[in-house]
C-alpha positions in Angstrom: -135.9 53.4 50.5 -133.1 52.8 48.0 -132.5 49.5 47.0 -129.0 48.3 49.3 -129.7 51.5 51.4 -131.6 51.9 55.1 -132.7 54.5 57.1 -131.1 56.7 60.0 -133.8 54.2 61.9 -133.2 51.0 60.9 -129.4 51.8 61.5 -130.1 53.1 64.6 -132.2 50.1 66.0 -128.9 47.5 64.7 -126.2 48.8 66.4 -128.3 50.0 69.3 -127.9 53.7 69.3 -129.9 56.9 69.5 -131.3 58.2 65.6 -130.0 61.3 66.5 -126.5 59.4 66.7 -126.6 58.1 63.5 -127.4 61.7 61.7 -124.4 63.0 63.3 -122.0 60.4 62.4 -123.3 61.2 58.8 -122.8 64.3 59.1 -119.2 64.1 59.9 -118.7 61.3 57.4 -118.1 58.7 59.7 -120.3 56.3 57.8 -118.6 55.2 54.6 -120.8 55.7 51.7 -123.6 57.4 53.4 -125.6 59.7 51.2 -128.2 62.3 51.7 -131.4 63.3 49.4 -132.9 66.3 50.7 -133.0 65.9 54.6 -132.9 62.1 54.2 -129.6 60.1 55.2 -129.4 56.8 53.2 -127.0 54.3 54.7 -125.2 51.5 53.0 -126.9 48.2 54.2 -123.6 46.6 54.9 -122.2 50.1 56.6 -120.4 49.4 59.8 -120.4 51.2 62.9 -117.5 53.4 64.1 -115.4 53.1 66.7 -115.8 55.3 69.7 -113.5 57.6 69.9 -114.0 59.1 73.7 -112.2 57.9 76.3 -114.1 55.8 78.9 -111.3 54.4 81.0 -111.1 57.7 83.5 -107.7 58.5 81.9 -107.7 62.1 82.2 -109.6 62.3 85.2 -108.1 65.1 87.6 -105.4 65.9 85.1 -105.2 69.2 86.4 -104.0 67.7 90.1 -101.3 65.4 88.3 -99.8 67.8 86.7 -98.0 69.5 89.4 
């Protein structure tokens, strides 16, 4: 790989995700500075993961019941 640059895999295996994750996150620019040559993603060494945007606290559980 690129000197200062990773893999989709070696990202994936830091923060403990799925490859598959990583690509898409790329693919919606998510990942400052990530690049792509051909059907490679090369990843800044020093990238840091996103935040999660989904909300995991049960929130909007039932919303359609409350509403009424």
């Amino acid at each position: 790989m690129i000197e200062g640059y990773v893999t989709v895999r070696d990202i994936a295996e830091k923060w403990g995700v799925k490859p598959r994750t990583v690509q898409i996150l790329c693919a919606k620019g998510k990942i400052e500075g990530a690049t792509k040559f051909g059907d490679v993603w090369a990843i800044p060494v020093d990238a840091e993961k996103p935040t999660d945007g989904r909300v995991t606290t049960g929130e909007y559980r039932n919303w359609r019941k409350k509403e009424g």
